[in-house]
FIMAR-770574 format. One line per field, with one value per residue (C-alpha): x, y, z; residue number from 0. Coordinates in pm, 1 decimal. Last residue first. Layout:
// FIMAR-770574
u: (X | ...)
v: (Y | ...)
w: (Z | ...)
num: (NUM | ...)
***
This chain:
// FIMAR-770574
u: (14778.8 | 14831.2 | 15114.2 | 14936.3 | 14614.9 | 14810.2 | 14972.0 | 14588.3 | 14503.2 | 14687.5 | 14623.2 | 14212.8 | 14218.1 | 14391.8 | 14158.8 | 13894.4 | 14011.4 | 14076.3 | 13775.9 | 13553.1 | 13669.5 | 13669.8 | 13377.3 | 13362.2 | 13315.0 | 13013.2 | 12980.3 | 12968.0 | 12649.0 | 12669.3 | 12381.0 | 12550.7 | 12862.0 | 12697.1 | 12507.4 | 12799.0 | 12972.4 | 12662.9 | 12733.5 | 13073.7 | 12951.5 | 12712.0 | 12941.8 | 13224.1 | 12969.1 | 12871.6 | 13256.0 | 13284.8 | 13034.2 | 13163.6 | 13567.9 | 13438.2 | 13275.6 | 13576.3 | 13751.7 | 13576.5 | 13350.8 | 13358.7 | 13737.2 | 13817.6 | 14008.2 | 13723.6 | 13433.7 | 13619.9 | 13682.0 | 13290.3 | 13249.8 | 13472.7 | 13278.1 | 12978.0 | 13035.8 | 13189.8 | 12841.3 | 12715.6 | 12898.3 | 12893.2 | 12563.3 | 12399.4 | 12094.2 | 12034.8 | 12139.9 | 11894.2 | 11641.1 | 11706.4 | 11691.6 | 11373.5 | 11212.6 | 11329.0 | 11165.5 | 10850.7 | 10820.6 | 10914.6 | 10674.2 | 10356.4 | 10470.5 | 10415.1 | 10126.5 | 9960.6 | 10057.6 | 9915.7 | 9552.5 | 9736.6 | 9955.7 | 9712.0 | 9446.7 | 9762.6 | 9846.8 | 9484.7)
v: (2816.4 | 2881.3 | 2605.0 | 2348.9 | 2424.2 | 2390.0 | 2064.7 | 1916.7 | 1982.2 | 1711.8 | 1444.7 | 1536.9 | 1479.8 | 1123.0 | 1062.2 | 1126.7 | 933.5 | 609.9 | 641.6 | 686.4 | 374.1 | 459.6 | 414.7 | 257.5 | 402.3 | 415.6 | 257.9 | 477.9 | 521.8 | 912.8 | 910.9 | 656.4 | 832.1 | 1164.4 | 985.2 | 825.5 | 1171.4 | 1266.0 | 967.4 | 1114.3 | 1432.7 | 1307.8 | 1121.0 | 1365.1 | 1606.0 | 1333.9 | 1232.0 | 1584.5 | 1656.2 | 1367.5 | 1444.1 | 1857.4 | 1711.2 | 1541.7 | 1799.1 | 2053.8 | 2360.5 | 2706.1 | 2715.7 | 2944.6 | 2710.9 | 2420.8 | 2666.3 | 2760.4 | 2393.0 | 2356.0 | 2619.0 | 2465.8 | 2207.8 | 2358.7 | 2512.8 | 2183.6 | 2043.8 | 2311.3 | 2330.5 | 1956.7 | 1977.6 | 1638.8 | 1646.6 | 1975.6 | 2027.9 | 1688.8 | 1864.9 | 2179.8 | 1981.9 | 1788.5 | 2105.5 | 2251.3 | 1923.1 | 1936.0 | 2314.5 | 2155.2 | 1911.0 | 2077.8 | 2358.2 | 2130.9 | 1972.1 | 2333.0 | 2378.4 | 1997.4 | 2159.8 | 2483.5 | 2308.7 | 2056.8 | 2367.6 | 2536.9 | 2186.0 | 2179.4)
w: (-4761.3 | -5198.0 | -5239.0 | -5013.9 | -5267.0 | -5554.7 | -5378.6 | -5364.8 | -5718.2 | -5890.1 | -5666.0 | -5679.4 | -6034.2 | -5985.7 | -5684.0 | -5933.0 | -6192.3 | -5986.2 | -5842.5 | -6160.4 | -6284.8 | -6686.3 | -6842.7 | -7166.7 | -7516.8 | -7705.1 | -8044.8 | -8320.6 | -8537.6 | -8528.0 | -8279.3 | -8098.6 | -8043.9 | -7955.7 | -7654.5 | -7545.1 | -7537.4 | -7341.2 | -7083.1 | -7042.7 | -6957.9 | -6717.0 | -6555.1 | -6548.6 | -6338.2 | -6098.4 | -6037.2 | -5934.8 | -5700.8 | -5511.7 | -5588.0 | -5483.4 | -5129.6 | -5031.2 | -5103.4 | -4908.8 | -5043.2 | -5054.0 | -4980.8 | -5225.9 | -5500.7 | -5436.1 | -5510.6 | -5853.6 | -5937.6 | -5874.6 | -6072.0 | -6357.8 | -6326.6 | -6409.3 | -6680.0 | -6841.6 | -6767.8 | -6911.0 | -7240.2 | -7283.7 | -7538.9 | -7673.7 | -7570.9 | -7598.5 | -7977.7 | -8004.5 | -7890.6 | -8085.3 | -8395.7 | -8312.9 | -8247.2 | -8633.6 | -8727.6 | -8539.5 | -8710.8 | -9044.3 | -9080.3 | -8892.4 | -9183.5 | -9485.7 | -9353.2 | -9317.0 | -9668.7 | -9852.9 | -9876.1 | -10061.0 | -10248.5 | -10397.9 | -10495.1 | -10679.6 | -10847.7 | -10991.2)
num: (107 | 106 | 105 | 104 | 103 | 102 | 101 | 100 | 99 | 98 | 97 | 96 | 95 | 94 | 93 | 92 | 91 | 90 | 89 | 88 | 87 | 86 | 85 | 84 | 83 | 82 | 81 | 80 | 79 | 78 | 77 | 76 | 75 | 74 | 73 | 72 | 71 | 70 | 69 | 68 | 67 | 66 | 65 | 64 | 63 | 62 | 61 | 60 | 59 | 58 | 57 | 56 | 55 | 54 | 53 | 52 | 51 | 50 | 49 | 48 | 47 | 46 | 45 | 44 | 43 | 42 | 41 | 40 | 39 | 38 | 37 | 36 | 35 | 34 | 33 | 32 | 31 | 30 | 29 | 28 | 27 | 26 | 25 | 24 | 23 | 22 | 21 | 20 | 19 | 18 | 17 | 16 | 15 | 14 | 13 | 12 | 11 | 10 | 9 | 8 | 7 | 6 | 5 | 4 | 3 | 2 | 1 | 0)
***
């Protein structure tokens, strides 16, 4: 009787663990800096060879440390944490952008 029970109850059994294994990944997505952080150190990269301007890097910038921070929020919440507040994105950028203009005056 248990063998019959098993074997009606198996493709339940594996519906349950493929959509969690998916849920799993999802959430790895969801919740993974390592582009974003790719990404800006590309954009840092652009900046160093003249690719793009600095105006355009503090813009492209700001973006990328939004999304990042929003995933931290993410991670927060999913651990039952409250999320943390934004800092002014101006006042970090231009603080960011401070510290790589005299590289840049060193390098010209």
């Amino acid at each position: 009787m248990f063998l019959i029970d098993d074997l009606l109850s198996l493709p339940v059994s594996g519906i349950k663990f493929v959509l969690r294994t998916l849920q799993q990944v999802a959430e790895e997505q969801y919740t993974d800096t390592a582009p974003g952080k790719r990404r800006l150190l590309e954009l840092q990269l652009a900046l160093e060879s003249g690719e793009i301007s600095e105006q355009e890097y503090v813009r492209q910038e700001a973006d990328i440390l939004r999304e990042l921070r929003e995933i931290e929020n993410r991670k927060r919440r999913m651990a039952g944490a409250e999320p943390e507040e934004a800092p002014a994105v101006n006042a970090l950028s231009s603080c960011r952008l401070a510290t790589t203009r005299p590289a840049m005056r060193d390098r010209a």
